[in-house]
Every structure is written in C-alpha cells, then in structure tokens.
C-alpha positions as CSV (number, residue, x, y, z in Angstrom):
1,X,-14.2,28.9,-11.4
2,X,-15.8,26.7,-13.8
3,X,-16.3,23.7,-12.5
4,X,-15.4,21.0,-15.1
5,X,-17.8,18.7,-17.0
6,X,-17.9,15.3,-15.6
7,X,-18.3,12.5,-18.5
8,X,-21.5,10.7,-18.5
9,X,-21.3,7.3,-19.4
10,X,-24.1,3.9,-19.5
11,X,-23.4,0.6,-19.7
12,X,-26.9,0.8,-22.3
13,X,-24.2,2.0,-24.9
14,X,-22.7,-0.2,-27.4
15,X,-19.0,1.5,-27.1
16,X,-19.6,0.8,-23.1
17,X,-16.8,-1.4,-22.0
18,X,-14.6,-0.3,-24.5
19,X,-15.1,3.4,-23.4
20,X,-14.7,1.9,-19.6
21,X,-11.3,0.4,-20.3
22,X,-10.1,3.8,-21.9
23,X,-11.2,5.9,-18.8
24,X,-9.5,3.1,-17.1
25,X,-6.2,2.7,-18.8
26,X,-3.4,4.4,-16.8
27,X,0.5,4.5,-18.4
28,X,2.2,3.1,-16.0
29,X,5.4,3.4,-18.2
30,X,8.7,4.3,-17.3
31,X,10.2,8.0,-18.1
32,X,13.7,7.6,-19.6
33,X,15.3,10.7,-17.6
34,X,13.7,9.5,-14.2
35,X,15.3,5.6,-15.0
36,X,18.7,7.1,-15.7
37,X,18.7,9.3,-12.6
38,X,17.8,6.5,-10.0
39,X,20.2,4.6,-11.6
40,X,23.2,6.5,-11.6
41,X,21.7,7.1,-7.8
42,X,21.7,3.6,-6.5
43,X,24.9,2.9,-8.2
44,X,26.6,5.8,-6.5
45,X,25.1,4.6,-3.2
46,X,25.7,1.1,-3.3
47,X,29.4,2.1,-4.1
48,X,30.1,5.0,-1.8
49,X,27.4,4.6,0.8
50,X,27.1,7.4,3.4
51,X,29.1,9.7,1.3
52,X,27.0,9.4,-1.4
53,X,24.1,9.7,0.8
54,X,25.5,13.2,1.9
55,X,26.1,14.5,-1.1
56,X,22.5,14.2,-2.9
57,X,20.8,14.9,0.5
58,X,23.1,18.3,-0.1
59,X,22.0,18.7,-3.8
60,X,18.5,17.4,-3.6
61,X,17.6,18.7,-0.2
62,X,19.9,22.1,0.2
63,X,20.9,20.0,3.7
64,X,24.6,20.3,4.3
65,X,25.7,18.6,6.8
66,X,29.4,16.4,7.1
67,X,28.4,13.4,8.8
68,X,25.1,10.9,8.7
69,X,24.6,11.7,12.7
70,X,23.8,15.2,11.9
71,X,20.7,12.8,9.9
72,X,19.5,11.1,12.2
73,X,16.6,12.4,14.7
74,X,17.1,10.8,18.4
75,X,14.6,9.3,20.1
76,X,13.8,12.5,22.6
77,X,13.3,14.3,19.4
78,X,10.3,12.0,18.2
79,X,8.8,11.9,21.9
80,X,9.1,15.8,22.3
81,X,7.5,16.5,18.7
82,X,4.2,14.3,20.4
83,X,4.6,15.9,23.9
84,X,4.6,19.2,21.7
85,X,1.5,18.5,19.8
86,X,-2.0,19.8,20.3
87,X,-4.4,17.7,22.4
88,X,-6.7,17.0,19.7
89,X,-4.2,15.9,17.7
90,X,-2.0,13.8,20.1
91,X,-5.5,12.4,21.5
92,X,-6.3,11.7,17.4
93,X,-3.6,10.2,17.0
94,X,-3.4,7.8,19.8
95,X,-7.0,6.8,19.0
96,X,-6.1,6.1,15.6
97,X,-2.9,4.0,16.3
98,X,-5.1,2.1,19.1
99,X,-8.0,0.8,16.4
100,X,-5.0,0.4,14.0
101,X,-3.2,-2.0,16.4
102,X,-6.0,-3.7,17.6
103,X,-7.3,-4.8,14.0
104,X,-4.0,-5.6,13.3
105,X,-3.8,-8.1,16.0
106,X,-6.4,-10.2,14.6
107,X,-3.9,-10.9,11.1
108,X,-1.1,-12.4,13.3
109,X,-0.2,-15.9,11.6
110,X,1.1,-18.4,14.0
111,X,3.4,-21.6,13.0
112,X,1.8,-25.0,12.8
113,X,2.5,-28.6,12.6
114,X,0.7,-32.1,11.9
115,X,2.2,-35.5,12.4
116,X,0.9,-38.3,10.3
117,X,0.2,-41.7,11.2
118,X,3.6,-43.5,10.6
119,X,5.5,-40.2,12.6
120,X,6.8,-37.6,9.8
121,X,6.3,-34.6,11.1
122,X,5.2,-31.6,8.7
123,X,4.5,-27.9,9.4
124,X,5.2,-24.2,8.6
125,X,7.1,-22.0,10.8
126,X,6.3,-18.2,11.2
127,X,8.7,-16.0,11.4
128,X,8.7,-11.7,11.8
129,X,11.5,-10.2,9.3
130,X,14.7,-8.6,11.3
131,X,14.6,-5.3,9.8
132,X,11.9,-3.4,7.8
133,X,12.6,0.4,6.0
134,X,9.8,2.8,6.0
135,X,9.8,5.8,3.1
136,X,7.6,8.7,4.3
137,X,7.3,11.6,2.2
138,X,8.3,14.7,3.6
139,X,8.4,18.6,3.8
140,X,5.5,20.0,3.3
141,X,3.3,17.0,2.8
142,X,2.5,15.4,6.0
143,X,1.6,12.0,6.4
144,X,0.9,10.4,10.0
145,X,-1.6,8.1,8.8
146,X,0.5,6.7,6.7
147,X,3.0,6.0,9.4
148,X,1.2,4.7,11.4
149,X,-0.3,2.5,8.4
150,X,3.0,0.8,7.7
151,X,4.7,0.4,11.1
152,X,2.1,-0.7,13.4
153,X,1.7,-3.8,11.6
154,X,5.1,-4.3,11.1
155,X,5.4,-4.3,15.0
156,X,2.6,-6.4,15.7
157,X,4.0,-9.0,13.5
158,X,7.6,-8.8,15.6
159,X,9.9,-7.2,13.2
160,X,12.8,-6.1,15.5
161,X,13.8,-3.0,14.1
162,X,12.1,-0.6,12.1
163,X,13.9,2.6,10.1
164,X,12.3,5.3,8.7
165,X,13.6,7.7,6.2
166,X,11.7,11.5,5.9
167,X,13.2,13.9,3.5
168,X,13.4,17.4,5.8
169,X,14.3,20.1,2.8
170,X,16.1,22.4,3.6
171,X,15.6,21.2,7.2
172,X,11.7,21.4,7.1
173,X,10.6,18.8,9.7
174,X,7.2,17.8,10.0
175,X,5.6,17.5,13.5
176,X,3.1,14.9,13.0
177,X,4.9,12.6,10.9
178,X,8.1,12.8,13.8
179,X,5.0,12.1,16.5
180,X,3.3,9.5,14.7
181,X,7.1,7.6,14.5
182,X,7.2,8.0,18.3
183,X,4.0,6.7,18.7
184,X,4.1,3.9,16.2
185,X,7.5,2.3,18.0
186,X,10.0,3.1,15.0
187,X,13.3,2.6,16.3
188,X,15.4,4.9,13.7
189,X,14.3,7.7,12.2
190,X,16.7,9.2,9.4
191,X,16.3,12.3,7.6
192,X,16.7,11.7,4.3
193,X,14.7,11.2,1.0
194,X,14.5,10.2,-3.1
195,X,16.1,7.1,-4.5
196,X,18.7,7.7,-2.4
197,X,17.0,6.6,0.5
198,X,15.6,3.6,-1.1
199,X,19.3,2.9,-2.4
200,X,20.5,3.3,1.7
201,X,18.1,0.8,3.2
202,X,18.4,-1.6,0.0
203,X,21.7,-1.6,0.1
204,X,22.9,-0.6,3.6
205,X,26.1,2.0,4.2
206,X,28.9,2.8,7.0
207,X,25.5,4.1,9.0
208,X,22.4,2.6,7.5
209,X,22.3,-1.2,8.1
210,X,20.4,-3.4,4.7
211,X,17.0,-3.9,5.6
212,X,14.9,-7.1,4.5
213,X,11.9,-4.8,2.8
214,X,11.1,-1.5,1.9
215,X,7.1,-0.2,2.6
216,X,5.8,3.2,2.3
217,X,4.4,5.8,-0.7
218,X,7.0,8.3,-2.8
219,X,7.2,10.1,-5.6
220,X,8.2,8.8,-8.8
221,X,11.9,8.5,-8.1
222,X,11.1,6.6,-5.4
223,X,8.9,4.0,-7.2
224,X,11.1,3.7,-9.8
225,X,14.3,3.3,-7.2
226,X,12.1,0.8,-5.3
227,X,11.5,-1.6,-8.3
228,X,15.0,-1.7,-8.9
229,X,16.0,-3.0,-6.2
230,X,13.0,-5.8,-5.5
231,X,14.7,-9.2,-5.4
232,X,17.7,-7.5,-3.6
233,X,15.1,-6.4,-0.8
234,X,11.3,-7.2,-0.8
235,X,8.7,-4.4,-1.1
236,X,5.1,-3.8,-0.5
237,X,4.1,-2.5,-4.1
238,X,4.6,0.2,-6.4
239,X,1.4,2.2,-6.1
240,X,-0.7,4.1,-9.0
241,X,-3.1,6.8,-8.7
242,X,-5.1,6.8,-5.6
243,X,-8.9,5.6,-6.5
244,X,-12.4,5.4,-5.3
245,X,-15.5,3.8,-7.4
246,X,-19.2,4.6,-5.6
247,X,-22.6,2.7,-6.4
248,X,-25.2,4.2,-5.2
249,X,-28.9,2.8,-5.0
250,X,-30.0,7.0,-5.6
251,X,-30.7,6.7,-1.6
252,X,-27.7,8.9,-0.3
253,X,-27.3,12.5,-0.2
254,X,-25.9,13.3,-3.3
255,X,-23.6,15.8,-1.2
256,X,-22.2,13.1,0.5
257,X,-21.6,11.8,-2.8
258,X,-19.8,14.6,-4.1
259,X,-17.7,14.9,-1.5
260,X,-16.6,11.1,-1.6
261,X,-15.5,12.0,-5.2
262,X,-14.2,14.4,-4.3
263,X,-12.0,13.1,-1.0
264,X,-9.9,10.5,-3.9
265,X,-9.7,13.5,-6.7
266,X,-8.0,15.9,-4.0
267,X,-4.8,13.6,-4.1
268,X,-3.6,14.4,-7.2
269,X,-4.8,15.1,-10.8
270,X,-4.5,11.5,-11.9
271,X,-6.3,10.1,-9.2
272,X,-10.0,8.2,-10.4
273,X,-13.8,8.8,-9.1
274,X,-16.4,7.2,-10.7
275,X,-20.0,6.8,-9.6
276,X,-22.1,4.1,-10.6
277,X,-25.9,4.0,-10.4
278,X,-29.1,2.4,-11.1
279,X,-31.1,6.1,-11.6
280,X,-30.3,8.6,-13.8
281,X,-32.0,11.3,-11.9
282,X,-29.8,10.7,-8.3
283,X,-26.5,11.2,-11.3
284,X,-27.9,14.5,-12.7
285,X,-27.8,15.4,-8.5
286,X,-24.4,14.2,-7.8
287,X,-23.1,16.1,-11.4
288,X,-25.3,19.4,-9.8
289,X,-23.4,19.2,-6.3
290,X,-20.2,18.4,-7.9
291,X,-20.7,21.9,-9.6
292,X,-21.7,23.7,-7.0
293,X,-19.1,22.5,-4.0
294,X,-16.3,22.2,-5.9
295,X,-15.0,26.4,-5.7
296,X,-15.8,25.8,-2.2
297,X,-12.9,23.1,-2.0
298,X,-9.2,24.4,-1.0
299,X,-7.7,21.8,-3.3
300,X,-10.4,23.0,-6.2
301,X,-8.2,22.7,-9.7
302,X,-6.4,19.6,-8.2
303,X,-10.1,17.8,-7.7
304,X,-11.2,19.9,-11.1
305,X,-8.9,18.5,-13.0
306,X,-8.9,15.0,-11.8
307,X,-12.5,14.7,-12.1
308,X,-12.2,16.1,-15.8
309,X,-9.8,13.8,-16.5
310,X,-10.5,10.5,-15.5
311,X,-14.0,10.9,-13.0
312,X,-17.0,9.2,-14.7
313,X,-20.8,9.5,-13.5
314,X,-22.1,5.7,-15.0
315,X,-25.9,4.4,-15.3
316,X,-26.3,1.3,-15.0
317,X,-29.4,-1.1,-15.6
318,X,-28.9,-2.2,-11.9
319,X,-26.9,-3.1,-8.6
320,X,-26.1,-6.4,-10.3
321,X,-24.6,-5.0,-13.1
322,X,-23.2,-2.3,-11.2
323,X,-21.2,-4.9,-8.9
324,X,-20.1,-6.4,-12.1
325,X,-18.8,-3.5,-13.6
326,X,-16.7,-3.1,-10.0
327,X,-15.2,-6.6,-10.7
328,X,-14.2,-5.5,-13.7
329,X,-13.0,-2.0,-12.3
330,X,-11.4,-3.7,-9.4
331,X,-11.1,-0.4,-7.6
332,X,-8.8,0.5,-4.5
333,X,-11.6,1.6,-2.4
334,X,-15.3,0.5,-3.1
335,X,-18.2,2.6,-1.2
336,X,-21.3,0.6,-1.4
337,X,-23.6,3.7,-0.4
338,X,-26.7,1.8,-0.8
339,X,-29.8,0.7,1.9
340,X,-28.5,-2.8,2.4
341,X,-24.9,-2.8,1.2
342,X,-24.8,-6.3,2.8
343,X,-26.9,-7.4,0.1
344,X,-23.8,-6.8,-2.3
345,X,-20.9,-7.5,-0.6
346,X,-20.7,-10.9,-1.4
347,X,-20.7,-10.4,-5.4
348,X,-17.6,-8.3,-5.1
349,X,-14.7,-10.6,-5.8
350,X,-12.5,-7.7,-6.6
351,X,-11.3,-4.6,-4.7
352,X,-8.9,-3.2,-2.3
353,X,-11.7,-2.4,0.3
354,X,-15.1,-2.4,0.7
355,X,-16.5,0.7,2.8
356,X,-20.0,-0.3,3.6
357,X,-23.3,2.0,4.3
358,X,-24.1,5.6,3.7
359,X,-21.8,6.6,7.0
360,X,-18.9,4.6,6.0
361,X,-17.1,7.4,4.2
362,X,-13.5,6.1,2.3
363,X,-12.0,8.8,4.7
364,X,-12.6,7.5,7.7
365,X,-10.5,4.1,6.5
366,X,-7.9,6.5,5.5
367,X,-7.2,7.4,9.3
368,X,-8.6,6.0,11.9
369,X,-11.3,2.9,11.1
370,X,-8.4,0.2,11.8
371,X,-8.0,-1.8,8.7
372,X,-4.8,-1.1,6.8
373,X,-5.0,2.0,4.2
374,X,-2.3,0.7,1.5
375,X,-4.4,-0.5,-1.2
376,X,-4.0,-2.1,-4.4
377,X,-4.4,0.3,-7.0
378,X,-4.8,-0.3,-10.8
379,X,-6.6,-2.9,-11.2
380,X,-4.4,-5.1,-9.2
381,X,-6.8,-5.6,-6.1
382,X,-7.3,-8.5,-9.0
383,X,-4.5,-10.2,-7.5
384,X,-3.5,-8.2,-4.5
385,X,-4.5,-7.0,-1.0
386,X,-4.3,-4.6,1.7
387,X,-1.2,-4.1,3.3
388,X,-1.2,-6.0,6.5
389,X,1.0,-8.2,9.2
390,X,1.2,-10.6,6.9
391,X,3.5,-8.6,4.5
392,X,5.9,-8.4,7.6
393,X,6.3,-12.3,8.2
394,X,7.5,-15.0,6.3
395,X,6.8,-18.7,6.0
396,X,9.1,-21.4,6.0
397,X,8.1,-25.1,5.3
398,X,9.0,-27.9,8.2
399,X,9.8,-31.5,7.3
400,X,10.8,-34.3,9.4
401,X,10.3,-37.7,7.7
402,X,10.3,-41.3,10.0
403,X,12.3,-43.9,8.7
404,X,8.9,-45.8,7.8
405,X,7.9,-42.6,5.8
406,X,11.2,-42.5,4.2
407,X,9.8,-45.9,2.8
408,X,6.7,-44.6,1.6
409,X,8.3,-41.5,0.1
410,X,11.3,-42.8,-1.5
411,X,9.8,-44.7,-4.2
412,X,7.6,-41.9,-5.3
413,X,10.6,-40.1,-5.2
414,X,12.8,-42.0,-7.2
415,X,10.3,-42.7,-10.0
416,X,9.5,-38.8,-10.4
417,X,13.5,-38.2,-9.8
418,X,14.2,-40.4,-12.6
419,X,11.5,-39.4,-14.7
420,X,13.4,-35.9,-15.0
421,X,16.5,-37.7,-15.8
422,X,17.7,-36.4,-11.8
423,X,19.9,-39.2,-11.2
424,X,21.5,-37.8,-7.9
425,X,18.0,-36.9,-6.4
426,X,17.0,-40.1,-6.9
427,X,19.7,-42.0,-5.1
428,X,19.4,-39.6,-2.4
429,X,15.7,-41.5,-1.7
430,X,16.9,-44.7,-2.7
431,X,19.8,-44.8,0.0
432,X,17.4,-44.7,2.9
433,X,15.4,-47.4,1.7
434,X,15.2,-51.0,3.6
435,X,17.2,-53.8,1.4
C-alpha cells in the first residue's frame, strides 16, 4: 500500500495556530437519525422495562430469548471463563488488576472534621455510591483492560454493587472481558448492549435495578443514550476520539516513535497523533519509518487513514514552545520521549496523562502501568481528569453549630438573608439568637 502523506506543520508559519486549531477541531455534533433512535429507545425502556429490553436485544442482537434470566451470566460462568483461560493471559491479567488496585488505593478520600473554638463542629463526609453500571462493548471487540479500568476503582472506593452490561450478538461471548468481570469483583453481569442498556441501568426494570452512574466506552448510540439521561443518573464522560501528542528532543528511535503514533491511530480513523519536535531532521526519520512500518501493521488502512487525516509531524523552535503548544493541545495522553522528561513535566498544566521517558510507551498505561486509562479527550483534560475512585464517591458537607456560634452566625446571616429580600431565612437565624 501506499502509505499516506503525513502533514508537516511549524509553529515558524504565520497560519500556525490557526492551522493547529483546524487539525484540532473535532464535530462533536449530534446526528439527527442516531438522536431519534435513542430516544424512541429510552422511552420504550423506561415505559415497558424488561420487555422492551427483550425485544431490541432480539432486533439489535439476533438474541431471542423470553425472559431477562436467559441474560444474565451467573457467577460460575465468569469464574469458569478465567479458570478456562490461557496462563499467560490469566497470569496478565491478574498482574494487571494487582498494579491497577494498588494505585488505586492511594486515591481513597476519607471524611474529615474540624471543631472551632466556640464548639461548631464542621466536616465532610465520604461516602461510596450504592450501585454503579458498567457498559462494555462487546462481540468481537474485546476489552479486559477496560474492565478492569472502570470496576476496580469502583470497588476500592466501596460501591456495593456493581453491573455490567456486554452485548453478546448473536450469542458471541467474549472470554476475556467475562474473566476480567470475575476478576475485577463485578457482581452482575447482563448480556445486553446499545441504548438500551444505558436506558436499563438509568432507568431500572422488573430485573435491572436503577443504578447511581453509568461508566464505561460505547459506540455512538451509546454516548448519545448516556447524555440523555445524565442528571437522572451520573456518568463518567462522553469520550471523543482516542489521542496521543509526542515531543521528542530527536533522542528516541524514531521507530519507537512511529509505533507510538501508530498505537493511538490503530483505534479508529478519527483518532489524533501528532509529533512535536525541536529538529527537523529526527521528523523527516519518524515520517521515513512511518512509511516503511505501516504495511507491516494488521490494522494498516485504519492507522493510514487516521494519520492522513488528522496526524501531524510539528517543528517547533524548542521544548518550551513545544510544552506550550501541549497546553494548548491539551491531549489525552502526552509522551514526553525526551532525555530528562522531568525537566518538562512541570510546564504541562494540561493533559489527561503524562507518560514519561523513552520506555514509558502510552501502551503500557493502557493495560497494566496502574494509573486509570479513561482519559479526557478533546481538549477537555482542560478541565477534566482521569477516571479514578474519586468518580465513585461523593461528598456531603457536615454542620453542627453551638449555641455560642449560632450567635456569631446569625447576624451575618440575617443581614445577607435580608439583603436578598429572604425574609423567612432570616428569621430562621434570628430565632436562635439571645434576647
């Protein structure tokens, strides 16, 4: 195959940023056909529950079964599809979960309280959610990192019950994801998929209870069915294209290089991989490797036609600049492939994670490094962060005020009360004031 032609940008060039922000610029939009679907879909669920459930699991995914037990996978089936597995991969996986868990740990907030000096007692109480939903693709796709990504450190943080959904079409199961479930301690696996899913956890039916929050990547039915019903159920985010942004100092292989690219591009076609660097000769490398590794790559016109499309090889005057650009990128994963990437680290304000060092390839944060894998994507590392325990507990405020702080509190009170024409909240200070 050809391989495709990689644009060549500089941050020299007057059009720079405004040629950045077009490479960057992702439509996010809505399609009108996929919004009418999930609609009519959570409508139909909400109304009919499991029956509704049954019959697009029937249309959708040519499963035709009469009751939502024939759906759900028992436990023995999870623990037999990890017995069943490989040694490589069960020991992989076990590894994996382990350094998952353990970094994981580490994020657990705990409840706190401070009492000041005339006794009122303030604080913040931590609290794991009750019940969390996990969407995992399914059928052909295969995603065990991603399981274990979302429900490990939903159990750290204590959430008592975790359900998982997996579309099986037309009954295809996949091994690893079922043995990653047993592994991660999911307590209900059902196998079912699309907006429908989303619309069953949201929602609850005769079988499915509501859960609190939804977590977990889909297709775009599933985004779209998972912004819907946000503020009836939390969620983790509604993820873009999957992205990687390099500097480079011109000290790594440019192989390496190529194959980082590569490793984001292979997702899908819209996926992003841009390279920024300091010499123009180590890009003119990374552009000759591309060409020459890409027909050896399985997943070639996926990674050809991402990096066609939206891949950029960028010089730049320098690693300041280049960590300025990166700001201004805010990228979902960040290699800093340079000699002393601790150097840098600390002028990057912005990105989902920061993969440090010629051996820290983005792939090895993918699986197995520990910290969480679901990353703030399009441009919203910003504002955003990593997917984490924290996602899986909530906060609520504690205040107990002594009757000598209800003096002290009551007249600030009252004058702000009043000032917003808030008779009632007012009075409600002024009451537990000394005459």
């Amino acid at each position: 195959m050809t391989a495709p032609t990689i644009r060549r940008l500089s941050s020299r060039d007057p059009e720079f940023l405004s040629a950045l922000d077009a490479l960057l610029h992702f439509d996010n939009g809505t399609d009108e056909t996929i919004e009418r679907t999930v609609a009519e879909v959570l409508a139909n669920v909400r109304m009919l529950g499991d029956a509704a459930v049954l019959d697009y699991t029937r249309r959708f995914d040519r499963l035709d079964v009469a009751t939502m037990a024939r759906l759900e996978l028992a436990p023995d089936v999870l623990r037999a599809a990890f017995d069943n597995l490989p040694a490589a991969q069960s020991q992989s996986l076990r590894h994996a979960a382990e350094r998952i868990r353990v970094y994981h740990e580490r994020q657990k907030l705990g409840s706190w309280e401070y009492t000041e000096a005339d006794g009122t007692r303030l604080g913040q109480k931590v609290t794991p959610l009750d019940r969390v939903g996990l969407y995992v693709p399914g059928g052909k796709a295969a995603y065990p990192s991603s399981v274990l990504m979302n429900a490990i450190p939903a159990k750290v943080a204590g959430v008592r019950e975790l359900i998982m959904v997996v579309p099986t079409p037309g009954g295809q199961k996949n091994e690893l994801v079922l043995a990653a479930a047993h592994l991660a301690g999911v307590d209900r696996v059902f196998t079912i998929g699309g907006a429908q899913a989303v619309a069953a956890l949201a929602y609850g039916t005769q079988t499915i209870p509501q859960v609190d929050k939804i977590v977990g990547p889909g297709n775009a039915y599933v985004a779209s069915a998972k912004r819907r019903v946000f503020g009836t159920v939390g969620i983790d985010m509604v993820a873009g294209p999957s992205e990687v942004l390099v500097i480079s100092d011109g000290s790594g292989d440019p192989e390496w290089t190529a194959i980082d690219l590569f490793a984001q591009a292979e997702h899908d076609e819209l996926a992003q991989s841009i390279l920024l660097c300091p010499d123009a000769a180590y890009l003119d490398r990374v552009a000759a490797a591309i060409e020459r590794l890409l027909p050896t790559m399985p997943r070639k016109d996926v990674i050809a036609a991402s990096i066609g499309g939206r891949g950029a090889l960028i010089h730049v005057s320098n690693l300041d600049e280049a960590c300025v650009i990166a700001n201004r990128i805010a990228p979902e994963h960040l290699e800093l492939s340079v000699a002393e990437p601790r150097a840098l680290v600390d002028k990057i304000r912005h990105a989902g994670a920061i993969f440090m060092g010629h051996y820290t390839s983005e792939s090895l944060g993918d699986y197995c490094a520990g910290p969480n894998h679901v990353l703030p994507t399009s441009r919203s590392a910003r504002f955003s962060s990593p997917l984490g325990v924290y996602d899986f507990q909530k906060r609520t405020s504690i205040i107990e005020v002594s009757e000598a702080g209800a003096q002290t509190l009551g007249p600030i009170a009252s004058t702000l009360a009043h000032g917003e024409g808030l008779t009632a909240h007012a009075r409600a200070a002024e009451l537990r004031l000394k005459r």
